[in-house]
C-alpha positions, 0 to 999 in steps of 0.5 A: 424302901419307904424309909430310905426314900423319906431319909434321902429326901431329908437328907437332899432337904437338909443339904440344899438348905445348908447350902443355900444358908452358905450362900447367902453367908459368904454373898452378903456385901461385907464378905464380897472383898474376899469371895470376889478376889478369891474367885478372879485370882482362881479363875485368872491364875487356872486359865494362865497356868493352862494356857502357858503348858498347853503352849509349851507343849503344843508349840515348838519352842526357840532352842539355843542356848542362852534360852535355859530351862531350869526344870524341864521334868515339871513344866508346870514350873519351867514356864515360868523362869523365862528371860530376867527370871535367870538373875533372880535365881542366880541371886538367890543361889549365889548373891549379887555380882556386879562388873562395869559393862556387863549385864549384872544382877545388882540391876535387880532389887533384893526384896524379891529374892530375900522373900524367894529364899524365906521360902524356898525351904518350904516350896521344895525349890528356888524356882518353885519358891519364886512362883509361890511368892509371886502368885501369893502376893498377886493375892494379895495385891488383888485383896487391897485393890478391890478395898482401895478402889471400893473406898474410891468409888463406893462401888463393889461393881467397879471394884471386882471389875478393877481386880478382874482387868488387872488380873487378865491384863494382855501381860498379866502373865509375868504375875505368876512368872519369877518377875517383881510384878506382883510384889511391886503391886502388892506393896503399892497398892497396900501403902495408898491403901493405908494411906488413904485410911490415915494409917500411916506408919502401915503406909509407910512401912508398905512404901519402904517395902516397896523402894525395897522391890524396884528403883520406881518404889521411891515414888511412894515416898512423894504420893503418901506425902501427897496423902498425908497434905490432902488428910490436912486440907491441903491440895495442889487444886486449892493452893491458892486459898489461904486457909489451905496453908492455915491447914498445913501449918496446923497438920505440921503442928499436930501430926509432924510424927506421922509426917516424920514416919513417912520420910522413912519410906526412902530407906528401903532404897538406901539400904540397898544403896549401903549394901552397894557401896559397902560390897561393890563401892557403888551405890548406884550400880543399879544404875551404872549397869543399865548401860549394858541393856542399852539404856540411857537416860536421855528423857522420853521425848527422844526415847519415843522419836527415837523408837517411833522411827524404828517402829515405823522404818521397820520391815514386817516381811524381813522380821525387822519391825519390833511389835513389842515396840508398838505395844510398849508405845501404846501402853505408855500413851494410855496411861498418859491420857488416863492420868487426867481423869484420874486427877480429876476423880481420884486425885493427885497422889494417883495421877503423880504415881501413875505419870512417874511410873511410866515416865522414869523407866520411858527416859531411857527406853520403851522397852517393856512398858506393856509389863511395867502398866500391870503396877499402875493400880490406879489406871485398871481403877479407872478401867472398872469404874468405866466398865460400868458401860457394858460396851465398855465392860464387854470390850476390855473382858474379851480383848484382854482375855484373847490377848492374855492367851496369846502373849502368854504362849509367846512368852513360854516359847522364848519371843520377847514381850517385855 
């Protein structure tokens, strides 16, 4: 009996030593990129996943039916194929189909689907396909912000605060639903990544993946080059220098090849323009067949008179106030102001980014800002750099997780959010 007491006791000792040797390992500062990420993607991916089958089952949903449901056996999956998530499966399956008027799937950009159908075979399923891509590249997104917004402010308190907003964002939910969200954001995030680190033929690489995932990818375009002039002492606050200009023409002198490799970030746009004109002789069908969602380029100044009104006249007994009208509007109205400190502190390739992505899509419709907000990186940057105030901190961690819950069990059940 004594010795089966020693040898445990030896054995505790042995155990608890080799864990607290791991723990020490895995908590020294350059492993907390990883073990950080790992823990809010886990934790934020758990509680959505939860949350959305608990209100699938627990709340009785809109039947009907233009309200599909492409796996009812596995609810798990079948929560996550809601509203636009139809055209990417049908693509998928069937290819693009385009008819003047009517809302076709050419409005929805070919990266997502073709990287569904790379791994459909594996997944067992489309659907099944398109939640793995979305949640590995949330994964992934997650991994390069915290780098990005370590780099910025050599603050991995401000980092994992970054990561952990983005993650439980109000609308963080379309992260793990067959939506773009999470590749858009991947592929963002990983061009200013590398561009900030000067590498950049991966900038450029990530950037053309990303003019490949929505209409607004182009920008990147823009903003790498803004990087690449402030590698070179160039900036939009100094232009008045003279050595400023001394510097560009050096930077042209020297590194033009660089400068070169970042024009091509506007191809993954083109080749889908190509394969528009070749298949449907309309480049921009994209853009032709917005008109049958409503939208029409018309600028943000008349969208936001226009749909302030509306938000304002409606009748919250009678059901005719749209609340996603008001979420959209405040979201936009955040992001705006934000961009001036963003300016300010992390400079102007973040603040144009973030500007373009709410403006563009805001000039012909409020409709589903709330969701576009989750790709603007450089607005939950601010957000972890300002949450080292702990009323700060507290205030963002409960509201967005509250929220979080509750627009994720009326997304499952069919009520628009975005």
């Amino acid at each position: 009996m004594q010795d089966y007491v020693e040898k445990a006791k030896a054995y505790w000792q042995k155990t608890t030593t080799l864990a607290s040797q791991g723990y020490t390992f895995i908590n020294q500062p350059r492993y907390h990129w990883l073990i950080r990420t790992l823990v809010v993607f886990l934790v934020t991916r758990f509680i959505v996943f939860i949350a959305a089958y608990l209100a699938e089952i627990a709340i009785p949903g809109v039947e009907g039916d233009a309200y599909y449901h492409v796996d009812r056996a596995n609810i798990f999956l079948d929560v996550w194929a809601r509203w636009d998530s139809a055209f990417y499966l049908n693509i998928i399956q069937y290819g693009y189909w385009f008819q003047p008027g009517y809302q076709s799937s050419v409005a929805f950009f070919p990266l997502y689907p073709l990287m569904m159908g790379i791994i459909e075979p594996l997944a067992g399923s489309y659907l099944a396909a398109g939640v793995w891509v979305s949640n590995l590249c949330l994964l992934g997104a997650l991994f390069f912000l915290y780098r990005l917004t370590e780099l910025e402010f050599g603050d991995a308190g401000a980092a994992t605060r970054s990561i952990f907003y983005i993650a439980a964002f109000p609308t963080a939910f379309f992260f793990n639903a067959v939506y773009t969200e999470s590749t858009f954001l991947l592929f963002a995030v990983g061009s200013m990544y590398f561009a900030r680190k000067q590498l950049w033929a991966w900038a450029a690489l990530m950037g053309m993946l990303c003019s490949a995932s929505r209409i607004v990818g182009v920008i990147m375009w823009g903003v790498v080059g803004l990087e690449w002039l402030r590698a070179h002492g160039w900036t939009l606050t100094t232009i008045h220098r003279k050595e400023s200009w001394q510097n560009l023409l050096k930077g042209l002198r020297t590194d033009y090849i660089s400068l070169a490799i970042i024009c091509m970030i506007p191809l993954g746009l083109f080749s889908y323009m190509y394969f528009l004109k070749h298949v449907f002789d309309d480049p921009v069908a994209f853009s032709t067949t917005q008109s049958a969602w409503g939208r029409q380029t018309v600028g943000p100044f008349v969208i936001i008179r226009r749909d302030t009104s509306a938000l304002f006249t409606g009748n919250i007994w009678t059901g005719q106030i749209w609340y996603h009208i008001a979420l959209d509007l405040l979201a936009f109205f955040a992001i705006v102001i934000a961009t001036i400190p963003m300016w300010r502190r992390l400079g102007a390739s973040y603040a144009l980014y973030s500007l373009l992505c709410v403006l563009i899509p805001i000039s012909s419709g409020t409709q589903s800002i709330i969701r576009y907000t989750l790709v603007i990186f450089p607005f939950f940057m601010m957000l972890g750099w300002w949450g080292r105030y702990q009323a700060i901190d507290r205030t963002l961690t409960i509201g967005f997780s509250v929220f979080l819950g509750i627009l994720t069990a009326v997304f499952v059940n069919w009520i628009f959010i975005a």
